[in-house]
DOTI-586706 format. One record per residue (C-alpha): residue number from 0; residue in three letters; x, y, z. Coordinates in pm, 1 decimal. Example, Ala and Ser with C-alpha at 12.3 -4.5 7.8 and 13.67 -1.06 7.14 Angstrom:
2
ATOM, 0, ala, 1230.0, -450.0, 780.0
ATOM, 1, ser, 1367.0, -106.0, 714.0
//
This chain:
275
ATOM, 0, unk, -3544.6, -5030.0, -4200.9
ATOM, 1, unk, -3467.0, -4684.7, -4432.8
ATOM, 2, unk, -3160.3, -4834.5, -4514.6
ATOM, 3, unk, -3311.9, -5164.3, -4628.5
ATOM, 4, unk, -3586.2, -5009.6, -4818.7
ATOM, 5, unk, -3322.2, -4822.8, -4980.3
ATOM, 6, unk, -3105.1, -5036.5, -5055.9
ATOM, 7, unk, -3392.2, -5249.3, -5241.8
ATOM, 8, unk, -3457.2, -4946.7, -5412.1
ATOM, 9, unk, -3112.1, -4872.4, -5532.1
ATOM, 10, unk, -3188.1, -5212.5, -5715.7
ATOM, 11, unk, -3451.5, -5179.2, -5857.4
ATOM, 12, unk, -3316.7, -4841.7, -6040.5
ATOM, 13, unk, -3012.6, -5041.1, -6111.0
ATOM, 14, unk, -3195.4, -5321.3, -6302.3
ATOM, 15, unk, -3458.9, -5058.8, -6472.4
ATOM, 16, unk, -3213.7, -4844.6, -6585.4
ATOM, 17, unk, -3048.5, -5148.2, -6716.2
ATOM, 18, unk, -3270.3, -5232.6, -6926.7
ATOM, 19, unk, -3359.2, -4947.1, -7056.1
ATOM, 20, unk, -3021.4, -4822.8, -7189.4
ATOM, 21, unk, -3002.7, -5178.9, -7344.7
ATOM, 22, unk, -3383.9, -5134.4, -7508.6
ATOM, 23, unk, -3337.7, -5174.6, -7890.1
ATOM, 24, unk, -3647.8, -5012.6, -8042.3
ATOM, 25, unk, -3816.3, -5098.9, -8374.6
ATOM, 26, unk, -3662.9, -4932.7, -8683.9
ATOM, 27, unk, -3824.2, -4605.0, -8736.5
ATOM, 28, unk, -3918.1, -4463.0, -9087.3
ATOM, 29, unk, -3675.4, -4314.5, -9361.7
ATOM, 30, unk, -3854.1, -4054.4, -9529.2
ATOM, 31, unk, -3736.1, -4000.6, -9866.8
ATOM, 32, unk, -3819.9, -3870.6, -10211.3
ATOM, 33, unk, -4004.1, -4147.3, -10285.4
ATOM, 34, unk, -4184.4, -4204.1, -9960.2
ATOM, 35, unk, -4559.0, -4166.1, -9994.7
ATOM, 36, unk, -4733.0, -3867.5, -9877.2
ATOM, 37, unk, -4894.3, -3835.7, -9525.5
ATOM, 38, unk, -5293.0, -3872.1, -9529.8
ATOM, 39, unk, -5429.2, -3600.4, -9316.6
ATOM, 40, unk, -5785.2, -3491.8, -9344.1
ATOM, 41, unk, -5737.2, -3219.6, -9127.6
ATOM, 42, unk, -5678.1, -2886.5, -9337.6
ATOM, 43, unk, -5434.4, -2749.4, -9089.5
ATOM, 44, unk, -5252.2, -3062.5, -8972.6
ATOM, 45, unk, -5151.7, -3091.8, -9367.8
ATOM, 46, unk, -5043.1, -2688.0, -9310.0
ATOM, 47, unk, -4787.1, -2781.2, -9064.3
ATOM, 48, unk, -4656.2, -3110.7, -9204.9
ATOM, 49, unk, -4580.3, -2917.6, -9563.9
ATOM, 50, unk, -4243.4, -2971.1, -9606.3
ATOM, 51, unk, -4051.4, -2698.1, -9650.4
ATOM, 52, unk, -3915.9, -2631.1, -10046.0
ATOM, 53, unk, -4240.4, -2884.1, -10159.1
ATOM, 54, unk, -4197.0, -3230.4, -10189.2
ATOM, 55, unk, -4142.2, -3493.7, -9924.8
ATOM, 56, unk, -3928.1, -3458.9, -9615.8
ATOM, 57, unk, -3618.5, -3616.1, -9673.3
ATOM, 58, unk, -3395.6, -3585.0, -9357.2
ATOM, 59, unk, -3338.1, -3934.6, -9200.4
ATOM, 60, unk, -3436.9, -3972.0, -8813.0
ATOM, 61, unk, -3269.5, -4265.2, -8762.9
ATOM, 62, unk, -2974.5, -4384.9, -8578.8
ATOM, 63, unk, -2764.4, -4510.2, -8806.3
ATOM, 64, unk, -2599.2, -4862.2, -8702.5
ATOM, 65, unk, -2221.7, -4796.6, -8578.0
ATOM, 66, unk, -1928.5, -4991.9, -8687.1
ATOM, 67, unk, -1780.1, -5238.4, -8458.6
ATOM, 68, unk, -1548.1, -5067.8, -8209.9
ATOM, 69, unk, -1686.4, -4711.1, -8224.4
ATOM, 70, unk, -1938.1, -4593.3, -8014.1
ATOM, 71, unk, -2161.3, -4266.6, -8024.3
ATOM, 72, unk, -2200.6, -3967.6, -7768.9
ATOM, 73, unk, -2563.4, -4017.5, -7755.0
ATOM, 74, unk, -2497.6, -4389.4, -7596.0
ATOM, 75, unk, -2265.6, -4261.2, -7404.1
ATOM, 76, unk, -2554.4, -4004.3, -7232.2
ATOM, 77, unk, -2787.9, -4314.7, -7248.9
ATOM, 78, unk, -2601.3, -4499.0, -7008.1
ATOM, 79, unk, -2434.2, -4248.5, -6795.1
ATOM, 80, unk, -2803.0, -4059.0, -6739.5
ATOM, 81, unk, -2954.7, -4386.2, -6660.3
ATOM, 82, unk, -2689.6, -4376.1, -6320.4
ATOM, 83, unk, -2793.2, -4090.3, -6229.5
ATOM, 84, unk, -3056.4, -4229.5, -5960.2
ATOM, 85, unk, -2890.6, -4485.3, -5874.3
ATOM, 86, unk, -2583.5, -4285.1, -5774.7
ATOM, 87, unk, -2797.0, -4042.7, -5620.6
ATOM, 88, unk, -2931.4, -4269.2, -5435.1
ATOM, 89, unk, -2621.4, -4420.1, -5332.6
ATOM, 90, unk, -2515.3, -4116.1, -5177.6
ATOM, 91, unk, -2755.6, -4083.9, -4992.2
ATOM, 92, unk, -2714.3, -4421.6, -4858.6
ATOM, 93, unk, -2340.1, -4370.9, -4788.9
ATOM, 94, unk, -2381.8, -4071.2, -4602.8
ATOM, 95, unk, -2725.2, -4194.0, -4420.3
ATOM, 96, unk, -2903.1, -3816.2, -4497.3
ATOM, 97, unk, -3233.3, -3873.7, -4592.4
ATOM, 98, unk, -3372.1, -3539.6, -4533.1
ATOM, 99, unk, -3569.7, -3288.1, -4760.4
ATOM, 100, unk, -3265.1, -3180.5, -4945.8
ATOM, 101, unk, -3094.4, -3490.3, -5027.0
ATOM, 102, unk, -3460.8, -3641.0, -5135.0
ATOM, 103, unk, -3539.4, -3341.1, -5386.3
ATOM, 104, unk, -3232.4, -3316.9, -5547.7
ATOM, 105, unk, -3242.8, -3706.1, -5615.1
ATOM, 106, unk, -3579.0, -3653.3, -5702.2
ATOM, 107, unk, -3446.6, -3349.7, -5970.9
ATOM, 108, unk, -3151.2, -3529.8, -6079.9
ATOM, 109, unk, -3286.9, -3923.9, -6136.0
ATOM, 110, unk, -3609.1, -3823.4, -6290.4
ATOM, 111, unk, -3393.4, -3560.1, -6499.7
ATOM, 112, unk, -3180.2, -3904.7, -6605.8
ATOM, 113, unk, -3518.4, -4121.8, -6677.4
ATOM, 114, unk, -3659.1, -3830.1, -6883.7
ATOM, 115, unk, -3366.2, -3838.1, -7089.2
ATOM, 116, unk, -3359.7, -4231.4, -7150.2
ATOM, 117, unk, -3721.4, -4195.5, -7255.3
ATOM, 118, unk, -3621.1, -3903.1, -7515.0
ATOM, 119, unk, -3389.6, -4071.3, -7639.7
ATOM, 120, unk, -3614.7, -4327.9, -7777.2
ATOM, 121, unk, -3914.3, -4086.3, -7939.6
ATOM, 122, unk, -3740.5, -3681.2, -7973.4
ATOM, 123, unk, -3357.6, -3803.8, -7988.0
ATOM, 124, unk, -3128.9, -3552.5, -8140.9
ATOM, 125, unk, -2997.3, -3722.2, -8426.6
ATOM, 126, unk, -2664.2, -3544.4, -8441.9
ATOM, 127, unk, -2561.3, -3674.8, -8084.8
ATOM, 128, unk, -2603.3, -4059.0, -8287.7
ATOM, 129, unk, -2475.7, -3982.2, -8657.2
ATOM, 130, unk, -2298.0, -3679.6, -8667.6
ATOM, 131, unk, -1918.5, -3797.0, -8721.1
ATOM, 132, unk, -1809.8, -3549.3, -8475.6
ATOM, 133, unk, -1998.1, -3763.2, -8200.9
ATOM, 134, unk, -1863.6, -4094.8, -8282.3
ATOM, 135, unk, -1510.9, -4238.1, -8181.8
ATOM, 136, unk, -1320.8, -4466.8, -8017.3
ATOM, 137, unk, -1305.4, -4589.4, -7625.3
ATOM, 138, unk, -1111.3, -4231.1, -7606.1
ATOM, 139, unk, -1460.4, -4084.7, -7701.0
ATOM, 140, unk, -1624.7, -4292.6, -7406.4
ATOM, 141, unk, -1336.9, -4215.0, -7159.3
ATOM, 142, unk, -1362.9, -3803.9, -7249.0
ATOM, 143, unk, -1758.9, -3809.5, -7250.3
ATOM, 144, unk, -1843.3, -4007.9, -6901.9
ATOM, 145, unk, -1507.2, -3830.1, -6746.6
ATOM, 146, unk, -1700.1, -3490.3, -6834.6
ATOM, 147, unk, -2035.1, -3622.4, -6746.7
ATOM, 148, unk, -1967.3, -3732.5, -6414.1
ATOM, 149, unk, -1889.3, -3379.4, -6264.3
ATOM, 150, unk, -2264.7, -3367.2, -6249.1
ATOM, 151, unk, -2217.6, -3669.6, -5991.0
ATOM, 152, unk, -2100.2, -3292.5, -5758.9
ATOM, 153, unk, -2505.8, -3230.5, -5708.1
ATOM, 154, unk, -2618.9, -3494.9, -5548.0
ATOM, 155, unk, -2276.6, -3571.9, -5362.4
ATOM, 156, unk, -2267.1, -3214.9, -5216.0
ATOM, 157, unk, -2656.0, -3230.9, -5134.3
ATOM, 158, unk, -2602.1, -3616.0, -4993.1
ATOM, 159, unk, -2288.5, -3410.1, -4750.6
ATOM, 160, unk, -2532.9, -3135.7, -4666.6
ATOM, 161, unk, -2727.2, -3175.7, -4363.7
ATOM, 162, unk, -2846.4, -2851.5, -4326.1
ATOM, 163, unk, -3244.5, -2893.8, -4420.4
ATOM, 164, unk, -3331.3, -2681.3, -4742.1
ATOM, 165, unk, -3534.5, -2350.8, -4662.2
ATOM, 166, unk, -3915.6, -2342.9, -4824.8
ATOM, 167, unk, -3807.1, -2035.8, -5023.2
ATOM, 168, unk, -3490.8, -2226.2, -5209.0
ATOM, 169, unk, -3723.1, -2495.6, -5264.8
ATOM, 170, unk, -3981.5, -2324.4, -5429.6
ATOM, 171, unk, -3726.6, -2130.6, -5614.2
ATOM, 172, unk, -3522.7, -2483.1, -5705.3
ATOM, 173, unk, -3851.2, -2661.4, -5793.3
ATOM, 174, unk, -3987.5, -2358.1, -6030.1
ATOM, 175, unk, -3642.1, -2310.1, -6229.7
ATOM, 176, unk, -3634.4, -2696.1, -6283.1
ATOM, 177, unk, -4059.3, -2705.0, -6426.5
ATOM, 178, unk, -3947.6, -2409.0, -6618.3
ATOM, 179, unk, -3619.0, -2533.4, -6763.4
ATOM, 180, unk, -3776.6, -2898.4, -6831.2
ATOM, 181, unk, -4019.8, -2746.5, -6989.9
ATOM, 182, unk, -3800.0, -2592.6, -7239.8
ATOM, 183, unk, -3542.6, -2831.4, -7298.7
ATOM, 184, unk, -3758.1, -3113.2, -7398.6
ATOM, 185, unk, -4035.4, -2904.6, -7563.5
ATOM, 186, unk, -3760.8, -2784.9, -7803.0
ATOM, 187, unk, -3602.5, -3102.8, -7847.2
ATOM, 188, unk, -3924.0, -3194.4, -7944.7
ATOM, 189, unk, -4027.6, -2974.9, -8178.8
ATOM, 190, unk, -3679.2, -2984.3, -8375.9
ATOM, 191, unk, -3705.4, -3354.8, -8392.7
ATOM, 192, unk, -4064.9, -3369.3, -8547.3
ATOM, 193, unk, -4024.3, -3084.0, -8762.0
ATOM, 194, unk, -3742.9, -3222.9, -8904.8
ATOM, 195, unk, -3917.5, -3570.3, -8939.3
ATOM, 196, unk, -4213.4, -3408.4, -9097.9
ATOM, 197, unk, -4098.5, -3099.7, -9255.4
ATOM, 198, unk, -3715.5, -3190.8, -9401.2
ATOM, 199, unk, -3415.3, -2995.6, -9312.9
ATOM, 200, unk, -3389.7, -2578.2, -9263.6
ATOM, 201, unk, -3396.3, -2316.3, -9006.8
ATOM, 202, unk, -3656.5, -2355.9, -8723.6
ATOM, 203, unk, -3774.9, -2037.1, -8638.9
ATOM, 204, unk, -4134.2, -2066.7, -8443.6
ATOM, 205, unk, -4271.4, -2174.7, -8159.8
ATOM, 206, unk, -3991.7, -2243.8, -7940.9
ATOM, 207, unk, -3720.7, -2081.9, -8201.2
ATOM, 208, unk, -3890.3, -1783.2, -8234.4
ATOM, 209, unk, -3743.1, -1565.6, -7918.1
ATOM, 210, unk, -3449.5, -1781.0, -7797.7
ATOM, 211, unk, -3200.9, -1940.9, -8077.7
ATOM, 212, unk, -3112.2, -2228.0, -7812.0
ATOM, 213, unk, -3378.0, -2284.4, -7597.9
ATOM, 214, unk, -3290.3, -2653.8, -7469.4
ATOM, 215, unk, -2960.8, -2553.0, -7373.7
ATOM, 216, unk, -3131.1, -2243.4, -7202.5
ATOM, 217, unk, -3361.3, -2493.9, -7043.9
ATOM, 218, unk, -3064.9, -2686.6, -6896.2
ATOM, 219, unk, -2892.2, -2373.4, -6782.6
ATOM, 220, unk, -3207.2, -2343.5, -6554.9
ATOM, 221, unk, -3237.2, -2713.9, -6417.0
ATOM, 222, unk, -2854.1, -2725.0, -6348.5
ATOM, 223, unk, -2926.0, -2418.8, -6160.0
ATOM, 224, unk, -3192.8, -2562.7, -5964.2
ATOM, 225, unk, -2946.0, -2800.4, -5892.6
ATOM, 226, unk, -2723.0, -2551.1, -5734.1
ATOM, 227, unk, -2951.9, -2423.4, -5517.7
ATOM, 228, unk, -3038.5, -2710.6, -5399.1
ATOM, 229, unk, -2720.8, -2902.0, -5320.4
ATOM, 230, unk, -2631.5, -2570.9, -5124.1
ATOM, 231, unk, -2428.2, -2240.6, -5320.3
ATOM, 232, unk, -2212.7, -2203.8, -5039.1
ATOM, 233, unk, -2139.0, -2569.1, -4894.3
ATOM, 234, unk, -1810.5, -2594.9, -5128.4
ATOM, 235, unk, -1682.2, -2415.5, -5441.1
ATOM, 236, unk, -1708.1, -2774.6, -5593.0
ATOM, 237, unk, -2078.6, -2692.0, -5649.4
ATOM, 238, unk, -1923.6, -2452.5, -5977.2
ATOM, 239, unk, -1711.4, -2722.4, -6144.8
ATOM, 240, unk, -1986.7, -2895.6, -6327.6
ATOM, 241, unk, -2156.9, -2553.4, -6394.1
ATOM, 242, unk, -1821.7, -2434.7, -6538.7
ATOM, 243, unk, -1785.2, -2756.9, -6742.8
ATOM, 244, unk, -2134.1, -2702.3, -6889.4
ATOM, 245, unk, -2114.9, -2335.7, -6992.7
ATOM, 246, unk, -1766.0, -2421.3, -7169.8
ATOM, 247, unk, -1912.6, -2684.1, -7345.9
ATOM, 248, unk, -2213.4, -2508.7, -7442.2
ATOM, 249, unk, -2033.1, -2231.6, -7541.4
ATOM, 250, unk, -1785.0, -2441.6, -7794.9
ATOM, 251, unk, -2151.6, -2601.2, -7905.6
ATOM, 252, unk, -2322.9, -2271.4, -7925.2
ATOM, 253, unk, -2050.4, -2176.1, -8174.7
ATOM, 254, unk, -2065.9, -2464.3, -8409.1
ATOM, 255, unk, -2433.0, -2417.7, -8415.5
ATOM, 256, unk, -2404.2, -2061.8, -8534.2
ATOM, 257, unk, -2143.5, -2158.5, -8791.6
ATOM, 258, unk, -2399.6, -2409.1, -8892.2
ATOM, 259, unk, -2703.3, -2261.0, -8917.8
ATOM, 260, unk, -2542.2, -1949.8, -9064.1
ATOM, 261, unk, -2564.6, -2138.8, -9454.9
ATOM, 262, unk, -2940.3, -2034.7, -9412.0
ATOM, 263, unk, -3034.5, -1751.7, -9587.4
ATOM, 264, unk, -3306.6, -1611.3, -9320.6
ATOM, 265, unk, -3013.6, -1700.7, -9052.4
ATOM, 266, unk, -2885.7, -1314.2, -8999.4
ATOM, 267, unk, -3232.2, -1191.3, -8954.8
ATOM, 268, unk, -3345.3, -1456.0, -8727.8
ATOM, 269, unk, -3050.8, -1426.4, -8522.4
ATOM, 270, unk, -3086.7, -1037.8, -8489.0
ATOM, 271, unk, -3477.0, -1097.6, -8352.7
ATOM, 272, unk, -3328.7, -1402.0, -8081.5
ATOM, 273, unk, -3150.1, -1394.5, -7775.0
ATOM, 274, unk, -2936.9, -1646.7, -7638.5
//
């Protein structure tokens, strides 16, 4: 009866996730010299929509249509986050472990995959759609999902794992993954709206204002929670996606700085921020 329910369940994540991945949403708006200004009654709404340098915001938050053949990174984490349950969920199946562990982490990891879809289509970070940098070839697809799937490790270890999780590594798991969603998507938030409303510079409030990365630093502490879960010392293959992601973040932490670095406040933000 589980097995049934589950694998009816393993379905329906495999059609939903379908279709989302494939959802085309409507164009979204171009804001350009020309665009006509915001109507805001409210005196401090119109405070935090200025944009910056006067005038109107002119930074496009759009994904720009790709040429036939090339694909970008940010479809590429579309699709490949929208397996994420399902897969979970498959291992779960294949080794018939259906205990507290196995069900948080693919609790964890397929909601962190649906949260992701659904960003993707309101916060998105442009860059990941129209920076040329993140658009290539079926060599870009192969690299990206080759890289991406070493995350498959959590819930494959955890699925292995029949050892039930202790209340204290659960609370611990479940408060570093609140904490770290909260911060990743928060931030990617706030950078995509202030940039929609507020044009192109440094971002340093809110969010920005202690922590130069704090999405990244919010990821550090849900693939942590998935550590803890799936069990630190069941294999050393629990550190190969954590190893992937810190390399990568560090290569992406440096092309930020060399980015963000034109800015003139840049050296005096960076000296008040961690991470």
């Amino acid at each position: 009866m589980i097995k049934t329910s589950f694998l009816i369940l393993l379905l329906l994540t495999l059609v939903v996730s379908g279709a989302a991945v494939s959802f085309k949403p409507k164009s979204t708006v171009t804001y350009t010299k020309d665009t006509p200004p915001i109507k805001i009654d409210d005196v401090y709404c119109n405070s935090l929509l200025k944009p910056r340098g006067g005038g109107q915001p002119t930074t496009t938050m759009e994904k720009l249509p790709l040429p036939k053949g090339t694909y970008s990174t940010g479809k590429i984490l579309e699709i490949h986050k929208g397996t994420w349950l399902p897969v979970a969920l498959a291992f779960m199946y294949r080794f018939n472990n259906y205990n507290y562990r196995s069900c948080l982490m693919t609790s964890l990891f397929g909601g962190y995959g649906i949260n992701w879809i659904l960003k993707s289509y309101t916060f998105f970070d442009k860059n990941f759609y129209n920076n040329d940098a993140c658009r290539g070839g079926i060599g870009l697809v192969m690299l990206n999902w080759a890289i991406l799937s070493t995350y498959y490790i959590y819930p494959y270890l955890a699925a292995k794992n029949t050892k039930d999780i202790k209340p204290l590594e659960m609370l611990v798991a479940v408060l570093l993954y609140s904490l770290g969603t909260f911060l990743h998507y928060g931030a990617d938030a706030q950078k995509h709206y202030t940039l929609k409303f507020r044009g192109s510079g440094l971002i340093t409030d809110d969010f920005f204002a202690k922590i130069r990365s704090p999405s990244y630093f919010g990821e550090h502490l849900i693939f942590l929670a998935y550590t803890i879960v799936a069990g630190i010392k069941v294999s050393r293959l629990i550190w190969i996606p954590t190893l992937c992601y810190l390399n990568g973040m560090i290569m992406l932490g440096k092309q930020k700085g060399d980015s963000l670095s034109r800015y003139p406040e840049y050296e005096d933000w960076k000296k008040k921020t961690w991470f």
